[in-house]
N, C-alpha and C positions, 0 to 999 in steps of 0.2 A: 348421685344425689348426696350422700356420704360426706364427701368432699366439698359440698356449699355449703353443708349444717355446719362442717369444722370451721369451714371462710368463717362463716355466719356468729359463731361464737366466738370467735376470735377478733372479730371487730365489734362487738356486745361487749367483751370485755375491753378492750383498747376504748374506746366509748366513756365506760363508767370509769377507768381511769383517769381520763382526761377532765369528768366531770368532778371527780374529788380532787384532783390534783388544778383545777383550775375553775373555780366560783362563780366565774360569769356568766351571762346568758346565753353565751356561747356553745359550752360545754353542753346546759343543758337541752339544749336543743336539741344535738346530736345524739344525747342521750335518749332521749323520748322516743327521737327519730328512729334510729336505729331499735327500740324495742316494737316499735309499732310498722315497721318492714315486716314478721312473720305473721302479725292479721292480715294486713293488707295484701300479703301473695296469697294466703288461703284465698282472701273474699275476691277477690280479682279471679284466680285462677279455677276456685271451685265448681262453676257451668261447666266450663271445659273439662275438666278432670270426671265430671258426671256423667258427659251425652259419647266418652268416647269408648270404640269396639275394634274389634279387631274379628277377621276373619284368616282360618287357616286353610292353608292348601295342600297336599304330596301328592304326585301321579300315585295311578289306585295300581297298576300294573307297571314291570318293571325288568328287565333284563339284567341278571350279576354283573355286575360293574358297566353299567350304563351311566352314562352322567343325568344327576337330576337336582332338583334343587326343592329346599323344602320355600314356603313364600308365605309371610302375614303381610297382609294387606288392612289398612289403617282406614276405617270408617267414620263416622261421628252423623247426628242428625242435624247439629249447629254447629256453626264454626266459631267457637270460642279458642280462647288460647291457652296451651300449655307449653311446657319447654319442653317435654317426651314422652313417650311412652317403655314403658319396660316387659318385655315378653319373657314368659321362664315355659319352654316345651319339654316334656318328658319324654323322651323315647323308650319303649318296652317290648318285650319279644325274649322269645324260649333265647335267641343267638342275639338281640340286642339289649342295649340297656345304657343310657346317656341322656345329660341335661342340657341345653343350651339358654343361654340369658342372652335375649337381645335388645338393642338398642333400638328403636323405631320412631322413625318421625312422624309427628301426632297430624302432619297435615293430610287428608280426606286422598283415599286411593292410592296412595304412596305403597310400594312394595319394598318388603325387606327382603332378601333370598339369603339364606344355607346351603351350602353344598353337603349333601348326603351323602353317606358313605353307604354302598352296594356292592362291598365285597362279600357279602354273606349272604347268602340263601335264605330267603324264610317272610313270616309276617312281621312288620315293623308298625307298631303301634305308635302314632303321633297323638298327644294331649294337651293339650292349651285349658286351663282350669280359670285361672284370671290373669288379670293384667295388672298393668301400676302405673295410674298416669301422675307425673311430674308436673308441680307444679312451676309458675315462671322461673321464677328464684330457687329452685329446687331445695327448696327448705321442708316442703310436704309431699309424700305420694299416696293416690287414694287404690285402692283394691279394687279393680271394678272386676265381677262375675262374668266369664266367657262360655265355659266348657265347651269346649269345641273337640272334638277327638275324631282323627281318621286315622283309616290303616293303610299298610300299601304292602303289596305282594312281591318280592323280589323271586325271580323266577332263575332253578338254574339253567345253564342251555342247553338242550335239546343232545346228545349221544347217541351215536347209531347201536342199537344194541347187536351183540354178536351172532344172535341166533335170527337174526333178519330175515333169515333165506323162508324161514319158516311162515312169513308174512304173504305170501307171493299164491295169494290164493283170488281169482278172480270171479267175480260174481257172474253165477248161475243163473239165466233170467228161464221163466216159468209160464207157463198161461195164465193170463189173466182168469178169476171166475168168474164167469157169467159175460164173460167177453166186455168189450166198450171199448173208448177212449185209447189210447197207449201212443209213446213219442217208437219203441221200441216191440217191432211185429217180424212174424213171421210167417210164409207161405206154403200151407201142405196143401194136400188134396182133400176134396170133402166128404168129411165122414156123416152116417145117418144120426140124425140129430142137431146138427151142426146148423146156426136159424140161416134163414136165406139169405139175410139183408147182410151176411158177413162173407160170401161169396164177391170174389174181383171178376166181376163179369169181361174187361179187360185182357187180365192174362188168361181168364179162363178160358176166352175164342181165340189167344195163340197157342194153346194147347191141345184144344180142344177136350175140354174138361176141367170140370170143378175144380174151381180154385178157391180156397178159401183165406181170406188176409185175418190170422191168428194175434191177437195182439198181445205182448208178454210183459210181463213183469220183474223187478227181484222180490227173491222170496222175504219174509219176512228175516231179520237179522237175527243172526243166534250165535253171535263171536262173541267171548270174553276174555280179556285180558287181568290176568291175574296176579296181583302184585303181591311180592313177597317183603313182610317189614324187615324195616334195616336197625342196626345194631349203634350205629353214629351218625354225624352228621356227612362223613366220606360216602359212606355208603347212601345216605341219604338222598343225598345230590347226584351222586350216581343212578340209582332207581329212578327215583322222578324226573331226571336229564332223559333217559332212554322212552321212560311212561308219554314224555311231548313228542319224542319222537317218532315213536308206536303211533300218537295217535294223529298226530299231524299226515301220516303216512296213510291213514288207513280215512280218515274226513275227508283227504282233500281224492280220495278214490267212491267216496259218498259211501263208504261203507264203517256206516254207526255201530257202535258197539258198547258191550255190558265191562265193567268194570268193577275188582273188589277189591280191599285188603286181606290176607291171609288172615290176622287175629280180629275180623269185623265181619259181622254177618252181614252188614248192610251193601247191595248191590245197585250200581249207579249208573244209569244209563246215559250214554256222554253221543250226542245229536250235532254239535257241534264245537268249537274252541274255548265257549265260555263255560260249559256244563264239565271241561277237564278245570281250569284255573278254577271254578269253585271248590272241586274236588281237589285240586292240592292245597287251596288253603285250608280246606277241613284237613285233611294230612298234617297240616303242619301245628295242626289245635285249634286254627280259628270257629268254632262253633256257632258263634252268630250265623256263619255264612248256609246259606239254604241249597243244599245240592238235589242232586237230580233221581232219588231213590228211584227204582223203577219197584210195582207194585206186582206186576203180570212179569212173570219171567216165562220163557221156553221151557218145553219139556225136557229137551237135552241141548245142547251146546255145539255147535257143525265143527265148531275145532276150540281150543284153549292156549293162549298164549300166556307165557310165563316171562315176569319182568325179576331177577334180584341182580345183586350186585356181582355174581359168580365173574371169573376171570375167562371160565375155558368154555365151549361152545355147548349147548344142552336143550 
């Protein structure tokens, strides 16, 4: 824009010198002319410059050096005309911190992309606050109010942690109380008390004798994995790389588990994939984010798994 206000003044003056240096009707024409080009782009281009938006976009979720791209996409409620639009995005974050000014074409649905950079770990704060739309002749641009802000999670990758072996613990299933329902049963013989209607009449005449179909359960979950804070961001990446791993490992065996930080008393209980990614962007300071306190913990704990950055096995 810049660069047509310099055009612009510089044929304003070439203009008025032609008008003093040459008296006829000619000159003044041009002279008129050319000072009434910067009303006339206002009043021509001001609808447009008024009715136009902008919406932002970042994947919420994200893998360390995954390709992604950041994308404003170009709105308006009339199609009026402008020469552009000018985007200025803030990037903010404990490991980021960058501006980018984009060029964007004012026509309706148009996408502009960036390529993000995801070589860092951590939460990445995107902000769009306003815009600047250009007018034709880009002699004017108006401010118009967006505040658009999204965040996006870059996640590091998943580390087998060393002490793994110590994982390999498989679920115990129980009687159900009060008997019922169950995908997962079992066959003893019938004990006094036991109701009738749970008797396999079935195996019980190729036995000859009470058979009863026990149906079990797992016990209520009482694992916690206990994470030790880290010192940098090496270690950081390291801790929470093995914490996806840990728990990717122990979810997809359907066995939920409690979760802390050593310097936090708050205990969280992670049910599936998305109750850990909340949990590490609270980790990383995002505090907007709502995780998954549990209220009712166990009275003791069936085992404790330790995640920090250690080298040697423990």
């Amino acid at each position: 824009m810049r660069i047509h206000q310099i055009i612009y003044v510089l044929i304003l003056a070439a203009s008025f010198v032609f008008f003093v240096l040459y008296p006829p009707w000619i000159s003044s024409f041009m002279f008129v002319l050319t000072i009434l080009l910067a009303p006339i782009d206002l009043i021509v281009s001001l609808p447009g410059m008024l009715t136009k938006s902008m919406l932002l976009y970042v994947p919420t979720v994200l893998e360390k050096d995954e390709n992604a791209v950041l994308k404003l996409i170009t709105t308006h409620t009339k199609s009026y005309p402008v020469r552009c639009i000018i985007a200025k995005v803030r990037l903010s974050g404990d490991d980021f911190s960058a501006k980018y000014k984009l060029i964007c074409s004012p026509e309706k649905d148009i996408i502009r992309e960036i390529a993000i950079d995801t070589s860092h770990s951590g939460v990445a704060v995107f902000e769009l606050k306003r815009i600047w739309a250009v007018s034709l002749l880009g002699l004017f641009s108006l401010p118009v109010s967006i505040n658009a802000k999204q965040s996006m999670l870059i996640l590091p990758p998943p580390i087998k942690p060393l002490n793994a072996v110590a994982l390999q613990h498989g679920t115990q299933l129980r009687p159900k109380p009060g008997g019922g329902f169950s995908e997962e049963h079992d066959m003893r013989e019938y004990r006094h008390g036991d109701p009738i209607k749970s008797i396999h009449w079935k195996i019980s005449a190729k036995y000859d004798k009470p058979i009863i179909r026990e149906p079990l359960v797992p016990p209520p979950h009482s694992r916690l994995v206990h994470v030790v804070p880290w010192k940098n961001t090496a270690q950081r990446d390291l801790i929470l790389g093995r914490l996806r791993w840990v728990s990717s490992y122990l979810l997809k065996r359907n066995m939920p588990f409690y979760l802390r930080l050593s310097n936090g008393s708050e205990i969280v209980e992670v049910m599936q994939e998305e109750d850990l990614t909340n949990f590490i962007c609270f980790a990383f300071g995002d505090n907007t984010i709502k995780i998954n306190k549990s209220d009712r913990l166990p009275s003791r704990f069936s085992w404790v798994f330790r995640i920090d950055a250690a080298d040697n096995r423990g």
